[in-house]
Structures are given as C-alpha cells and as structure tokens.
N, C-alpha and C positions, 0 to 999 in steps of 0.2 A: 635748613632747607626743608619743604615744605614735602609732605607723603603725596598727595593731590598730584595728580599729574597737571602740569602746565606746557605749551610748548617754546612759549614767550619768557626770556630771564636777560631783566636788565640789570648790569652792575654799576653800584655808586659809588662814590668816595664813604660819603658819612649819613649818620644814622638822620640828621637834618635832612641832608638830599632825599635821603629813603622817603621818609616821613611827607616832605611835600610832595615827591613824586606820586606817592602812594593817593593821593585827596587828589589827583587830577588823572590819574588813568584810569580806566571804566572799563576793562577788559583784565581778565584773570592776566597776569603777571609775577613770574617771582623775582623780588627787588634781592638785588645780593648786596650787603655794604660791604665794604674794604677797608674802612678804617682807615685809609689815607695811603696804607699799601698792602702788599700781599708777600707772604712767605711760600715758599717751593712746597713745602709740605700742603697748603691752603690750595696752591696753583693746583697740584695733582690731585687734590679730592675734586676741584673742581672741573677740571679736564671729565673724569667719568661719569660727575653728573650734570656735565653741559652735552657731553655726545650728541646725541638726537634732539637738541632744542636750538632756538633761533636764539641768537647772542645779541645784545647791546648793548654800548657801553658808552654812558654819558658822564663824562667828568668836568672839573673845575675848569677851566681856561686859564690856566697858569702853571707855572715849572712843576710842581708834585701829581699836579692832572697829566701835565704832558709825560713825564715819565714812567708814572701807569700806564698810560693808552699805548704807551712806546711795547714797555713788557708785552700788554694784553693783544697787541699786535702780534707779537714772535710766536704767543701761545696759539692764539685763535685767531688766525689768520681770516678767518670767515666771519668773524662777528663785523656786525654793523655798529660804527660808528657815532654817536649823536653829539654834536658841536652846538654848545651856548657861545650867544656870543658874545666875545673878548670885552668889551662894554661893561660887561656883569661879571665876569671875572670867576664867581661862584653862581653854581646850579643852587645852593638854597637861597641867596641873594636876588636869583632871576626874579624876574615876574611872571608870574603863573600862566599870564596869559603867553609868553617870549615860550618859557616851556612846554606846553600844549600845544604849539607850532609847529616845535623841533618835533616833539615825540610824535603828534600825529603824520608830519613827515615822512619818519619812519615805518610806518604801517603800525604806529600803535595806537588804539581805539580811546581818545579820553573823552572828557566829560565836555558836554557845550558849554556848558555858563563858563569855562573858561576861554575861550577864542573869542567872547562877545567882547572882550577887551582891546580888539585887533583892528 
C-alpha cells in the first residue's frame, strides 16, 4: 500500500486485472490485488487503511469473483461495486474500451483514447 495519500482504492482479483486497470485510469488511484482471495488477517489491515477512502471493487464475473464481492460486501458495506459484463467473464479478458465505461461510470477518471472504441 502506497505512503501518498490517495482517496480512491479499487480492489482486484489479480496482478493482470491490476496491470490493465492501471494503463486505463488517469486519475491517482490505489489498485489493491487479492490474489483470487483474501485472509482475516489481510481483511483487518485493510479495514484501517480503507477507513477514510472511497472503495471499489471490480471483480471476475464468475463463482470466485462472486464470492469475493460476497465477503467484500459483509466487510465494507459502503464500497462501490463495479460489474464486467458476464459476456467477458474476466476483468483482464475485458476490452479496454468495456472497462473504461464501467470505471468511468463509477466516477473514476480514465484515459480517452480508451472509450473511442465505444
């Protein structure tokens, strides 16, 4: 996790997802990856350094995405959501242009030469 203060932290499945998401958002963001899941001990470092910042969470569209989002629901009841769609199955599978839709959706800032594809 990053010293910089940011107020934006979106979480992903895997270092892929990171990696593309990273080449299409244009605004200071901290990408958290999960590795596919999270442990209690992980959850609660995270709880204290999610406190005061805006949550999102964009995962796979399929059973190990939905049972993340399931958890990251119960923990953080307040994080915003970001849904690929079922179609693509996988966030690094999307097409860049599909996820710069979602995430600008969400109020997050990406880069235009991605949506020219829309």
């Amino acid at each position: 996790m990053n010293d910089s203060y940011v107020d934006k932290v979106l979480i992903v499945e895997g270092t892929s997802d990171k990696r593309k998401v990273k080449r299409i958002v244009k605004e200071p963001v901290e990408i958290i990856c999960t590795n596919g899941t999270i442990s209690i001990t992980k959850l609660d470092e995270l709880i204290d350094f999610l406190e005061d910042k805006d949550v999102y969470i964009l995962v796979d569209a399929d059973a190990a995405g939905e049972k993340l989002r399931k958890q990251f629901k119960r923990e953080f009841p307040e994080a915003e959501h970001i849904y690929i769609d079922r179609a693509y199955r996988e966030v690094a599978t999307a097409p860049e242009h599909h996820l710069a839709t979602v995430l600008l959706g969400a109020n997050i800032d990406v880069h235009t030469q991605f949506l020219e594809n829309c």
